[in-house]
C-alpha positions in Angstrom: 22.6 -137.0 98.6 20.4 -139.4 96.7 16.7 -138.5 98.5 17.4 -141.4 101.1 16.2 -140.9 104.2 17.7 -143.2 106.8 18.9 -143.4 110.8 20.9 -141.4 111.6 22.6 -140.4 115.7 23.8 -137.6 116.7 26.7 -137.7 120.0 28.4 -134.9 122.2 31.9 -133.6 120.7 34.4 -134.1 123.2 36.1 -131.1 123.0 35.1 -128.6 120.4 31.6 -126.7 120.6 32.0 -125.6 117.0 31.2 -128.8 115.9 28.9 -130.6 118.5 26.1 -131.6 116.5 23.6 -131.6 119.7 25.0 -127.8 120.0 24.3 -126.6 117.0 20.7 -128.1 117.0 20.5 -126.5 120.2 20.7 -123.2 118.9 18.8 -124.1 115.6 15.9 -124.9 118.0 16.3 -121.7 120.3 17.0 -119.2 117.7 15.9 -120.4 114.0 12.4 -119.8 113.0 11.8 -123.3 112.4 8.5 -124.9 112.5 7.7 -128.3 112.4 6.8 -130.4 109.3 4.4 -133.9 109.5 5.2 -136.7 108.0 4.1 -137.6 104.5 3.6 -141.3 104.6 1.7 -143.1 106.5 5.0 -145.6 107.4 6.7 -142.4 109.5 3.0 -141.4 111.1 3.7 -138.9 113.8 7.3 -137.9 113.3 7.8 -134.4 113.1 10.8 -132.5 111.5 13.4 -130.7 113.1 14.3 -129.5 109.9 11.7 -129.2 108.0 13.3 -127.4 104.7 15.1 -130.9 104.1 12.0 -133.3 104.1 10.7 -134.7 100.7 14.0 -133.0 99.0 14.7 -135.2 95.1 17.2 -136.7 94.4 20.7 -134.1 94.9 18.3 -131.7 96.6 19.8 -131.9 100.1 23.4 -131.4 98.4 22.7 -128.5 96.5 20.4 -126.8 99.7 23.7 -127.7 101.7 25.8 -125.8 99.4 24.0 -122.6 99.4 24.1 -122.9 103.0 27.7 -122.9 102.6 27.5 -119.8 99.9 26.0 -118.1 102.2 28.1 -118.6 105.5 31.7 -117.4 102.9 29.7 -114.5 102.1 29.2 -113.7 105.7 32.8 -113.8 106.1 32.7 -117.1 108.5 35.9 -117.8 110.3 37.7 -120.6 109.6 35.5 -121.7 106.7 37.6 -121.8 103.5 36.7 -120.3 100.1 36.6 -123.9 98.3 34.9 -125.7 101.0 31.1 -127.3 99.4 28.9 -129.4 101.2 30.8 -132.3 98.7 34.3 -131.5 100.6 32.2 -131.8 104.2 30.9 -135.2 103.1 34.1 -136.6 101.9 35.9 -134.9 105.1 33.8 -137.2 107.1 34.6 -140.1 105.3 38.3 -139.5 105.6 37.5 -138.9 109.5 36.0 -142.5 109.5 37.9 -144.4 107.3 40.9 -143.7 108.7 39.8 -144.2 112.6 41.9 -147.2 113.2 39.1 -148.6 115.4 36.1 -148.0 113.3 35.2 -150.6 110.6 34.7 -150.1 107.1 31.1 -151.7 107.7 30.1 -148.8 110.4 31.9 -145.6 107.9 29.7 -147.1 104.7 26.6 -147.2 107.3 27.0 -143.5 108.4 27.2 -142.6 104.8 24.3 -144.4 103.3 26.4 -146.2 100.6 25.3 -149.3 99.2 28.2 -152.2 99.4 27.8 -155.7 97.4 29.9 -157.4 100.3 27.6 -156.5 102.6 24.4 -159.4 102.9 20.8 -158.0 103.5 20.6 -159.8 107.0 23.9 -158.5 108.5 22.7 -155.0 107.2 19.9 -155.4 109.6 21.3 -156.8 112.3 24.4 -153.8 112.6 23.1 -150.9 110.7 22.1 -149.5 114.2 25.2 -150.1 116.2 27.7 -149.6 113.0 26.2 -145.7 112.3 26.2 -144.9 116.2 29.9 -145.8 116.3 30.5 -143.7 113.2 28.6 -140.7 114.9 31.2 -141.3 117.9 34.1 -141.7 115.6 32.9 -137.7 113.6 32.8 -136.2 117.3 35.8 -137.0 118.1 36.1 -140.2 120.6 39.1 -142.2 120.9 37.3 -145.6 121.0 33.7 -145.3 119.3 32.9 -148.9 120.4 32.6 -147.4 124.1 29.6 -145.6 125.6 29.7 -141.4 125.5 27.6 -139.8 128.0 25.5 -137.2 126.9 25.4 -133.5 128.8 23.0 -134.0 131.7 21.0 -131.1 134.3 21.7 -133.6 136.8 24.9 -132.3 137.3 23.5 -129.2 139.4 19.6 -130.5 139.4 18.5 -130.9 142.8 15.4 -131.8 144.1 15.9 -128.3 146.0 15.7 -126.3 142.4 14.4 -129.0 141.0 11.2 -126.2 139.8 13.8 -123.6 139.2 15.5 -125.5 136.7 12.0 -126.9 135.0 10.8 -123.2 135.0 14.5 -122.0 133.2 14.1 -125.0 130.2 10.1 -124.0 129.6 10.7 -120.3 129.3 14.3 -121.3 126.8 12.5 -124.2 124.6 8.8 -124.1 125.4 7.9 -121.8 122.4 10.2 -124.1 120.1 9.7 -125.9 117.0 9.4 -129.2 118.6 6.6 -130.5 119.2 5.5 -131.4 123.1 9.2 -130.3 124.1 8.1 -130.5 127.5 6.1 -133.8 127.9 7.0 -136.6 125.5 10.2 -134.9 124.2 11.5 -134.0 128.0 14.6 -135.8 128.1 15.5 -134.4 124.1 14.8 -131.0 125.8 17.1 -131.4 128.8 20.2 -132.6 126.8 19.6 -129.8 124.5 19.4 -127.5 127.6 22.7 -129.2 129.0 24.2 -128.4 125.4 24.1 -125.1 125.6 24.7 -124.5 129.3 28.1 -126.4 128.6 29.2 -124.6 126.1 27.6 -121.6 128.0 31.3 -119.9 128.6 32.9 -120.5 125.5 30.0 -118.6 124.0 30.3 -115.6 126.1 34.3 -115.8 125.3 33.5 -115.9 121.6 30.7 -113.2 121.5 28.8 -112.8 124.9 26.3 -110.2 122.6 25.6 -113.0 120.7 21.4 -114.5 120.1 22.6 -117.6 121.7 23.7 -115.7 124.7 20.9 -113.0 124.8 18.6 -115.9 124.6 19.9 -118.0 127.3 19.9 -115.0 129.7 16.3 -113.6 128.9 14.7 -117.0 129.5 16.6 -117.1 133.0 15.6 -113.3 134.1 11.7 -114.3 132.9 11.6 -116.8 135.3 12.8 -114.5 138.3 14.3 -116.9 140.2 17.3 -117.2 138.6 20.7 -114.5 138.5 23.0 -114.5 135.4 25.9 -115.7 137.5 24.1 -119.0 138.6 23.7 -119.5 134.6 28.0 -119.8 134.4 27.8 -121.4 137.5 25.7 -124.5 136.2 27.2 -125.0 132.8 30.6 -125.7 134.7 29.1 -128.0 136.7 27.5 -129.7 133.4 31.1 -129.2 131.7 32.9 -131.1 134.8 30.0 -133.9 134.7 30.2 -134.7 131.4 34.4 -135.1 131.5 34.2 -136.8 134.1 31.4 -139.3 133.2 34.2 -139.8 129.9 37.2 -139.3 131.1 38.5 -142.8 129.8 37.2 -141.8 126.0 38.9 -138.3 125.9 41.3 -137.7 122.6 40.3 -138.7 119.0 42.7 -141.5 117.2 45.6 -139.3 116.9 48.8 -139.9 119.5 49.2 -142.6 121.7 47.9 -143.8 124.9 50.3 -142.0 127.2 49.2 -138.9 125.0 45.4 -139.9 125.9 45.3 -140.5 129.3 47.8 -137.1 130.0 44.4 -135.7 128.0 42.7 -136.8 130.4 44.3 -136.7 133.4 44.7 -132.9 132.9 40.9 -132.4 132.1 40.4 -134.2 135.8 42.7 -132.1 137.5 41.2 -129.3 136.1 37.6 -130.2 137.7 39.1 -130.9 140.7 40.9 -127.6 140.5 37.6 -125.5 139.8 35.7 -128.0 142.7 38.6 -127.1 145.0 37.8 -123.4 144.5 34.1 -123.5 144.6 34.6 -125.0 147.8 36.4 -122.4 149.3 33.3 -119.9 147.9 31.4 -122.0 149.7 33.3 -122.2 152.7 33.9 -118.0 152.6 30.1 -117.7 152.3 29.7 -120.1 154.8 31.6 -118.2 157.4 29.9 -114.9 156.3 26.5 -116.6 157.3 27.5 -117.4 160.5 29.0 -114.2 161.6 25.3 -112.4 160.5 23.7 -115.3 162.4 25.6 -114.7 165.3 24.7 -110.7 164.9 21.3 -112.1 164.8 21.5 -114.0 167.7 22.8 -111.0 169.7 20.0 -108.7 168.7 17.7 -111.4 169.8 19.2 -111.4 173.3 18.8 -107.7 173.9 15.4 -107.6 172.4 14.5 -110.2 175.0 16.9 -108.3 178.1 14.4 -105.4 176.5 11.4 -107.2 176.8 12.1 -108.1 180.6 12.6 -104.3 181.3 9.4 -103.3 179.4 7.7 -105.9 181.4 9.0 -104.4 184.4 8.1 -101.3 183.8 4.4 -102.3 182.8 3.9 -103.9 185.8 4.9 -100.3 188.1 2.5 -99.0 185.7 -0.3 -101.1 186.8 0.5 -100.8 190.3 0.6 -97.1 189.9 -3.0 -97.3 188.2 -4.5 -98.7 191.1 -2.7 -96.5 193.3 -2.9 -93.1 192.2 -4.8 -90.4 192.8 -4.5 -89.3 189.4 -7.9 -91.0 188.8 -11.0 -90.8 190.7 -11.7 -93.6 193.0 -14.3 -94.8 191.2 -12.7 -95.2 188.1 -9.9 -97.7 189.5 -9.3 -100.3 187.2 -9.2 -103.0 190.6 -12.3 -101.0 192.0 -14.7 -101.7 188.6 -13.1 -105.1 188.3 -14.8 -105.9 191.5 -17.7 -103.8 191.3 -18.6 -105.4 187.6 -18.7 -109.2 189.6 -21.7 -107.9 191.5 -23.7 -105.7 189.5 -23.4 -103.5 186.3 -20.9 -100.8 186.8 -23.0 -97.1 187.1 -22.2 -94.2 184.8 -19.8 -91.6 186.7 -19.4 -88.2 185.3 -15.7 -87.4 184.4 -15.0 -84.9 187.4 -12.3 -83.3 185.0 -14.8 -82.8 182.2 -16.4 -79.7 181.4 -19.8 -80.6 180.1 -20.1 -83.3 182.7 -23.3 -81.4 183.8 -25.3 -82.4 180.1 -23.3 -85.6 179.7 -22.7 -89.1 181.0 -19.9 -91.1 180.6 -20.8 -94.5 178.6 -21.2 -97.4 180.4 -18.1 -100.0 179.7 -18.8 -103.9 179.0 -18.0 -105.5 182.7 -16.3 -108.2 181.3 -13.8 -105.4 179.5 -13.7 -103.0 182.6 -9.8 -104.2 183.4 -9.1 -104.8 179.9 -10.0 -101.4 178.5 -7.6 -99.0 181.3 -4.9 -101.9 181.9 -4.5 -101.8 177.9 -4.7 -98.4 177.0 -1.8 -97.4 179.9 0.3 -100.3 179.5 0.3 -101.4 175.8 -0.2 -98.2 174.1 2.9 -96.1 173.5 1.3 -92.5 174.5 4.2 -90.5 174.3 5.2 -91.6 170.7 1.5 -91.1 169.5 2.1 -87.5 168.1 4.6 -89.5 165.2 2.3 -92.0 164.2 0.5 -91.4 160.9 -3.6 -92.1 161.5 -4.0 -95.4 160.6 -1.3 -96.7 162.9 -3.2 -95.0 165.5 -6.5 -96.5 165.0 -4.8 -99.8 164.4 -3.7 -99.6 168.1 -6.3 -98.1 169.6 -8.4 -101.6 167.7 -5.7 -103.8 169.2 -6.1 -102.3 172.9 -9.7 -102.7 172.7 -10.4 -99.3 173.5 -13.4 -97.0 172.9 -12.0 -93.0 172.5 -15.6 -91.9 173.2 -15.5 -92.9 176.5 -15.0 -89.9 178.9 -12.9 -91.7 180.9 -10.7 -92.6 177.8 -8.6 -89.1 178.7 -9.8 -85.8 180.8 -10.7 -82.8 178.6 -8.9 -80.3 180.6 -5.2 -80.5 182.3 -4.5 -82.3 185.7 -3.4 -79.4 188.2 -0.2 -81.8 188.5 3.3 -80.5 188.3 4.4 -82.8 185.9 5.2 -81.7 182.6 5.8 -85.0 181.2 2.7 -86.5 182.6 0.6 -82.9 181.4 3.0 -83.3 177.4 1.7 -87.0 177.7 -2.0 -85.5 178.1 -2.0 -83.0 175.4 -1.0 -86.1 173.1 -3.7 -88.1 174.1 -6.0 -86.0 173.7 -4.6 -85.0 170.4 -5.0 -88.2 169.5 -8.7 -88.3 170.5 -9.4 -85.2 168.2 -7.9 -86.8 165.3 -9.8 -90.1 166.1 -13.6 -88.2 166.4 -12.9 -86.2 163.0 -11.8 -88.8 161.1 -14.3 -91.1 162.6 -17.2 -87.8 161.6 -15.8 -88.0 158.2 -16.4 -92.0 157.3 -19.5 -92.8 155.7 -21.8 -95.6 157.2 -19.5 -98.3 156.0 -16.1 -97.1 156.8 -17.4 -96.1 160.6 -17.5 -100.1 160.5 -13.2 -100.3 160.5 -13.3 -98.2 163.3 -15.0 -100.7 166.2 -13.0 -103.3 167.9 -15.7 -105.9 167.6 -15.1 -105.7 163.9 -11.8 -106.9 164.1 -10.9 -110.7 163.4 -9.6 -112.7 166.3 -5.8 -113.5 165.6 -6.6 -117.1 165.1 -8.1 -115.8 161.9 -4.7 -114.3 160.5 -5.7 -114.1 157.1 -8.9 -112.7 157.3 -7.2 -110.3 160.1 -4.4 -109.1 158.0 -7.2 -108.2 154.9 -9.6 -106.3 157.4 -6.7 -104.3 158.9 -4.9 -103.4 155.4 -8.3 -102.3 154.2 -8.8 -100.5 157.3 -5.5 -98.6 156.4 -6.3 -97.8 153.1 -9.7 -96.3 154.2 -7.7 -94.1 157.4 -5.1 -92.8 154.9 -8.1 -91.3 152.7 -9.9 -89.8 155.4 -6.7 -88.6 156.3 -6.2 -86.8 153.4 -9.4 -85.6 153.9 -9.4 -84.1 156.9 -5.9 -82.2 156.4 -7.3 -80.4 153.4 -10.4 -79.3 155.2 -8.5 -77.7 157.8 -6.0 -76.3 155.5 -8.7 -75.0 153.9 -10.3 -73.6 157.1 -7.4 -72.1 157.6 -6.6 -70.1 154.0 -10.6 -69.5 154.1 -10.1 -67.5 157.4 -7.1 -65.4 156.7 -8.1 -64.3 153.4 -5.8 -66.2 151.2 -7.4 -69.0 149.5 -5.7 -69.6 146.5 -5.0 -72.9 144.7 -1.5 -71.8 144.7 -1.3 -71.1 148.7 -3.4 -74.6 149.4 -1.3 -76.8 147.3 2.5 -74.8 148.8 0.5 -75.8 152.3 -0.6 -79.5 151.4 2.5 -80.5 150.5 4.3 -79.5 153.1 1.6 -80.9 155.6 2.7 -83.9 157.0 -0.1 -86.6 157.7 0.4 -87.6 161.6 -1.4 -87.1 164.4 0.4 -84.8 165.9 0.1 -82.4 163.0 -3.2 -82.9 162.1 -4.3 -81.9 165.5 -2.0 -79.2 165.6 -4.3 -77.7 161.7 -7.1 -78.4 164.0 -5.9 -76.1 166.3 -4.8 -73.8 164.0 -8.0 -73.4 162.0 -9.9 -72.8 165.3 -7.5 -70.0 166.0 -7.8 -68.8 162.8 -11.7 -69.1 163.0 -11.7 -67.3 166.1 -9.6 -64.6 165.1 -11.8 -64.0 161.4 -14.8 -63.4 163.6 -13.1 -61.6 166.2 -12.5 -59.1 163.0 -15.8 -59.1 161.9 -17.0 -57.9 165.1 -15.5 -55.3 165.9 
């Protein structure tokens, strides 16, 4: 009122966040414009201003800037604010609160206020100013006995060292743009209370006006952060709320009523906490519960994917035995055979007996250190009869994991075995499906890309990283080629019967689906159609 500026402390209300000074500045700092204000003499260097439309006011300046704040909140049709009420009435209202607090002195009311008093010495000015105002700040929020210690709202009450960078993350992204300077180094522990203040007050908010800019605020910070859901947010200002009763349970109830009165106050607010504890604990225990029971599910898959495992290993092992048994491969070509013939020299190329330009062509010599690996991993590792369901890159990604070269004549015969079997001959026609696929799309990289399709290019699974990069570029550059090769045959195909259209090629595309099985089946189909075009022309 008279252009003194003096100390002045703020405290927690006890009960009521309409008037909780820490509160309101709260939400002065998170939704007010703001901006901070320097000090103009050199005695108050390196303060700055919370509210900086109050600093270097004359004499009756604040008064009259308080009472157009008032205007301006009756106009707005403010509940609970009378048409009479000025700034005057709130100052004289405070004085009444403090004057009349049996257990405040007159020395601490005439300290909050500023007031000059003749019966009060320079020296004992000094020496109680401090303590006298802070017990008059208790006294106007409130407290029953302003001579004991109020604790202020604290993130400890749910801060862990578990969410410890949660909860960091959550107070940068609601106060780190403020008008306070270094909010989030030297002005930390002014941040956090602030923080606390408004996650205690979180739910009476949301029960006042849950569209309000406090509450939009609040949540918006908490969703930028990702880590954090918009129940958790109620969640943590109950736990602040029990804390801070708790941590004041004795200092509940202003200086109205009597003790008994008090402590029932109080005694209630406990048995409240304990109340909400009490059900947060059976959450916890329901949830609990609920991970068990999809532990134990987990547990059980576990066991049949290992009872699987033994079965697959099983049958992997008659599959090797049959290898080296069957006639189904020429006697040369048994995996135990080259094994041994690789220790004492360098394995000789054999023509595939089942392939048809075996007259021109030799099969490729295979490394002799890799002999065993090469069959024993293509027959016993890779899933064959699923292969016509696998989309192109999956394919080359196993055939890179098996170590195996499809060029190699032995890899699969070009014609059909004269066996019975019409598993063993479906089985075949996959394979060599799959062998198709593998030499077109392999004819379509450039220099680069034939690079992704070698087994000596892939990184040993020590090197996970670097393995995991290779093969996801390896998949990108398969699912191109892909693409490639399904619209060339498409093509192919149109082109032959006449009835290449953009229409009829995109109609086809789209309903193409990219595996191998139906790619080889377009290959098929454009050679037919090929055929049959010339066929036509012909005759």
């Amino acid at each position: 009122k008279k252009g003194v500026q003096y100390l002045m402390t703020f405290h927690p209300d006890a009960t009521n966040w309409r008037i909780d000074v820490l509160h309101a500045i709260a939400c002065y700092v998170l939704c007010g414009h703001g901006g901070a204000k320097a000090s103009t003499t050199q005695q108050e260097s390196g303060v700055n201003w919370i509210f900086p439309g109050y600093v270097d006011l004359a004499d009756g300046g604040a008064a009259s800037k308080l009472s157009r704040v008032v205007e301006e909140a009756k106009d707005a049709n403010v509940a609970d604010l009378l048409k009479e009420s000025t700034s005057h009435g709130l100052r004289v209202g405070a004085s009444d609160e403090m004057v009349y607090h049996y257990l405040l002195s007159v020395f601490a009311a005439i300290s909050r206020g500023g007031w000059d008093c003749k019966a009060d010495s320079l020296l004992f000015h000094y020496l109680t100013a401090d303590s006298s105002i802070d017990q008059a700040g208790k006294a106007l929020a409130n407290w029953h006995d302003p001579r004991m210690h109020v604790s202020a709202p604290t993130l400890d009450a749910f801060r862990t060292s578990e969410n410890e960078h949660i909860v960091e993350a959550f107070c940068r992204e609601l106060l780190g743009t403020s008008c306070i300077p270094n909010v989030n180094t030297e002005m930390k522990a002014v941040r956090d209370v602030l923080v606390a203040s408004l996650l205690r007050f979180y739910d009476d908010i949301m029960e006042a006006d849950k569209n309000s800019l406090v509450i939009r605020k609040i949540q918006a910070a908490a969703l930028r952060t990702r880590m954090i859901k918009l129940d958790e947010l109620r969640q943590w200002g109950l736990l602040v709320k029990n804390r801070f009763l708790v941590a004041n349970a004795q200092n509940l109830g202003n200086n109205g009523g009597t003790d008994a009165e008090r402590y029932s106050t109080a005694l209630t607010a406990l048995q409240e906490c304990c109340a909400q504890m009490s059900a947060q604990l059976v959450r916890s225990e329901s949830n609990q519960r609920q991970l068990l029971v999809g532990q134990n599910k987990i547990a059980a898959q576990l066991d049949r994917m290992e009872s699987n495992q033994g079965i697959f290993l099983k049958n992997q092992q008659v599959m090797e035995d049959w290898m080296d048994t069957s006639t189904h491969f020429p006697a040369q070509l048994s995996p135990l055979k080259r094994k041994a013939s690789s220790m004492d020299s360098p394995p000789k190329n054999a023509p595939d007996p089942d392939d048809a330009s075996a007259t021109t062509k030799k099969a490729k010599p295979a490394a002799a250190g890799n002999a065993l690996e090469e069959t024993m991993s293509t027959k016993a590792v890779v899933k064959w009869r699923e292969c016509g369901e696998w989309t192109c890159d999956a394919l080359i990604e196993e055939l890179l994991k098996s170590n195996m070269d499809l060029n190699s004549n032995h890899f699969i015969p070009l014609k059909a075995s004269d066996d019975s079997s019409k598993k063993k001959n479906a089985v075949r026609k996959k394979r060599l499906n799959a062998r198709n696929v593998f030499k077109e799309l392999f004819a379509l990289a450039n220099d680069e890309q034939k690079g992704y399709f070698d087994p000596k290019n892939l990184p040993s699974r020590d090197l996970s990283v670097e393995r995991d990069k290779w093969l996801l570029e390896m998949k990108r550059i398969v699912e191109g080629l892909a693409i490639l090769l399904a619209k060339h045959q498409i093509r192919t195909i149109l082109k032959a019967e006449g009835n290449l259209t953009d229409q009829s090629f995109n109609k086809k595309f789209k309903n193409t689906k990219l595996s191998v099985g139906r790619l080889g089946n377009l290959m098929g189909e454009a050679l037919t159609a090929v055929n049959k075009a010339n066929e036509k022309k012909t005759s």
